[in-house]
C-alpha distance (Angstrom), angle and dihedral (degrees) to the residues before:
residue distance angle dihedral
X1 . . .
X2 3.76 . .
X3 3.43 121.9 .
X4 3.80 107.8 -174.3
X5 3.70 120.2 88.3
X6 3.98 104.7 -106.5
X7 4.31 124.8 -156.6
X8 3.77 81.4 -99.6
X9 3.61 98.3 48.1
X10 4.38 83.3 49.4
X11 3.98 88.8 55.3
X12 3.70 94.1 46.8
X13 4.05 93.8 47.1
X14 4.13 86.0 44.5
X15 3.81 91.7 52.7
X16 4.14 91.1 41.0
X17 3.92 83.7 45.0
X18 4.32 86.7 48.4
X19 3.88 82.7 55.2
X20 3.86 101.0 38.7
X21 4.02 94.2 47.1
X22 4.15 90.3 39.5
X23 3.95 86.0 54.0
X24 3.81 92.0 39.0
X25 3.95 96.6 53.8
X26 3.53 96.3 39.5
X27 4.17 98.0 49.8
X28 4.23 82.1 42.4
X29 4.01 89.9 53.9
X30 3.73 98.5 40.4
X31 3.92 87.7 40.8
X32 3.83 91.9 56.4
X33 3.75 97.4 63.2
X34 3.84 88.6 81.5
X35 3.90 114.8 40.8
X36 3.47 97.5 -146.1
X37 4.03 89.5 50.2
X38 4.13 86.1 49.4
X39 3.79 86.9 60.5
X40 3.75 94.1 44.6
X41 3.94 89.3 51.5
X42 4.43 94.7 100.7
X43 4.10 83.5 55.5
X44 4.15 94.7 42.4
X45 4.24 92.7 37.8
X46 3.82 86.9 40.9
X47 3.89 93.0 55.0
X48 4.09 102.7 33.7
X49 4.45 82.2 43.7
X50 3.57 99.3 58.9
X51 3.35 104.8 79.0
X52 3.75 96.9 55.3
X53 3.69 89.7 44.3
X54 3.70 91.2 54.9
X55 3.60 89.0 46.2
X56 3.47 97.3 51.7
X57 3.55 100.8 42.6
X58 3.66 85.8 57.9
X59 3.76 95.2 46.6
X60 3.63 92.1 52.3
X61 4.08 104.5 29.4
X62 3.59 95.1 171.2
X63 3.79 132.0 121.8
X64 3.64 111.8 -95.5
X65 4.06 93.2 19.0
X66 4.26 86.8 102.4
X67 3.82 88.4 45.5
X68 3.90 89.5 49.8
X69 3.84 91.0 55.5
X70 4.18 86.4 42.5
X71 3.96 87.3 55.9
X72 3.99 95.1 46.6
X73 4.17 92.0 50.8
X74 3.61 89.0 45.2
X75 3.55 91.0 53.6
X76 3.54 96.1 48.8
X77 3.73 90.5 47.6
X78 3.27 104.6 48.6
X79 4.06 101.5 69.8
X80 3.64 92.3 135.9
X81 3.66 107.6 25.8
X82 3.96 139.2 27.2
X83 3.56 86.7 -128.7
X84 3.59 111.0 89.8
X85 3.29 82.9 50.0
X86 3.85 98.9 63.1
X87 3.11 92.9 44.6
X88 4.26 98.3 50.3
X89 3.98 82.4 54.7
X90 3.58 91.9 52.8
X91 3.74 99.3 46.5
X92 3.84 87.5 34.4
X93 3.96 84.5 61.1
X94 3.55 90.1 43.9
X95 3.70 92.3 56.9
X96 3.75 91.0 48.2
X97 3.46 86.6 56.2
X98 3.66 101.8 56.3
X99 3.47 81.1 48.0
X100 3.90 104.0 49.7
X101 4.08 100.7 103.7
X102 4.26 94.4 24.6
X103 3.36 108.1 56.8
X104 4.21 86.7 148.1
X105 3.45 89.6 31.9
X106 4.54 101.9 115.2
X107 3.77 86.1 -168.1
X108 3.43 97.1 54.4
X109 4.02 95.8 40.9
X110 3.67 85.9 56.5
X111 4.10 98.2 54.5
X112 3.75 79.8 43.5
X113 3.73 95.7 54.7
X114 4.25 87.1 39.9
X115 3.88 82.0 61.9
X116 4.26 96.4 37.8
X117 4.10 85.2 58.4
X118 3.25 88.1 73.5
X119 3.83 94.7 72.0
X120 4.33 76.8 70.0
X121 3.72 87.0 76.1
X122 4.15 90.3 70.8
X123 3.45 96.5 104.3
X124 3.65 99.6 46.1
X125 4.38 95.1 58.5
X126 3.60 76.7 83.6
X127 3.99 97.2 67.0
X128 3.23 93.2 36.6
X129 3.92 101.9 51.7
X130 3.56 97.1 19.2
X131 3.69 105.8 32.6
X132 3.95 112.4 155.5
X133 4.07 88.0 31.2
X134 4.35 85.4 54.3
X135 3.93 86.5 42.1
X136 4.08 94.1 49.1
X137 3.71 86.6 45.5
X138 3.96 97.6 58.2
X139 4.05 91.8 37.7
X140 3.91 79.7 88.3
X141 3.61 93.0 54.6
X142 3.68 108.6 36.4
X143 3.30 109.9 20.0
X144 4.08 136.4 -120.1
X145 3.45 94.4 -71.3
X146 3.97 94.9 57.3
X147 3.64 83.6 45.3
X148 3.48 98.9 67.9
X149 3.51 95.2 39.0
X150 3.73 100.1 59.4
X151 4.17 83.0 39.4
X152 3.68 88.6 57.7
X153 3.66 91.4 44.8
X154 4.28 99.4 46.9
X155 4.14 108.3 69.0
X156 3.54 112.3 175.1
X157 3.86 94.3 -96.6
X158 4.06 89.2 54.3
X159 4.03 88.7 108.9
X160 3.79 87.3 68.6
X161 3.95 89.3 56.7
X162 4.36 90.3 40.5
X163 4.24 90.5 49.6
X164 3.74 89.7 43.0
X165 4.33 87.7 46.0
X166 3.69 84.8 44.1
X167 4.34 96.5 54.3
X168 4.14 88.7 37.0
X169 4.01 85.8 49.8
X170 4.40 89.2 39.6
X171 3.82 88.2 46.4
X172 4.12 102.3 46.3
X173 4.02 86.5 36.6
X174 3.97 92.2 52.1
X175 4.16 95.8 43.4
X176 3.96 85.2 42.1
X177 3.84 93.4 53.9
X178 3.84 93.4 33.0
X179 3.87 76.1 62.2
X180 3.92 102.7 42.5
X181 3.95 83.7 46.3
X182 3.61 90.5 53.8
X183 3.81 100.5 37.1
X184 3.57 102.5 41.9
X185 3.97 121.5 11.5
X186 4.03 98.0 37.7
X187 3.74 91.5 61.9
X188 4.16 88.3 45.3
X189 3.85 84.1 49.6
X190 3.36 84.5 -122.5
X191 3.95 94.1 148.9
X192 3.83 103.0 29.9
């Protein structure tokens, strides 16, 4: 089996990435209507994402085709600051690595994609370094009222609670597409 990314293999991730940011932005803006739903969004995105991650990665098995995906959230994420970005290439290499010697492996895909979700928490380095600049930001938007809600809702140790919503969301959303894949697109020969 090849291991190199081919031009093919590029299209494929850039369509799978089309689908995986389209999904991504539209759960984050219907998400952020209610604050407590915003903050829930790595566990949601996580869940609803897994299938097309699993789908991908077996559509494009080849080293650096996780990392690709990784480098496209980041860079939808990271409107504001480089540091969603960062941090999608680091879990995006983590995920490769997990993934190194199992490409077929739907086990290992899935703790991959538990560790991928974590790209999801891009938009919330913001509130967490940044928080009364973020805050300001969306009193435009939302309004004062939402403002103090999602104020009241974000202590300082909140990122604990978002990584730990982003692996439950990764986890669920890689054992629910390892099961979709299985199910459903392996007997279509979807993924041969």
């Amino acid at each position: 089996m090849k291991t190199k990314l081919t031009t093919k293999d590029l299209i494929t991730a850039g369509a799978f990435g089309a689908i995986y940011l389209v999904l991504l932005t539209v759960l984050s803006s219907v998400l952020t209507i209610v604050p407590i739903l915003f903050l829930a969004t790595p566990l949601i995105a996580g869940i609803i994402l897994g299938t097309v991650y699993m789908l991908y990665a077996t559509k494009v098995p080849r080293t650096g085709a996780i990392l690709v995906l990784a480098i496209l959230v980041g860079l939808i994420t990271s409107m504001t600051t480089i540091y969603p970005l960062i941090f999608a290439v680091v879990w995006g290499l983590i995920a490769e690595l997990i993934t190194a010697k199992r490409r077929k492996s739907a086990g290992a895909l899935a703790v991959s994609y538990c560790v991928f979700n974590l790209t999801s928490m891009g938009p919330f380095f913001a509130l967490v370094l940044a928080k009364d600049a973020f805050l300001e930001s969306c009193a435009g938007y939302y309004g004062e009222e939402y403002i103090a809600t999602l104020d009241k809702l974000t202590p300082s140790w909140i990122v604990l609670v978002l990584i730990a919503l982003a692996l439950v969301g990764g986890l669920l959303g890689g054992l629910f597409g390892r099961k979709i894949l299985k199910k459903h697109f392996v007997k279509a020969g979807i993924t041969a």
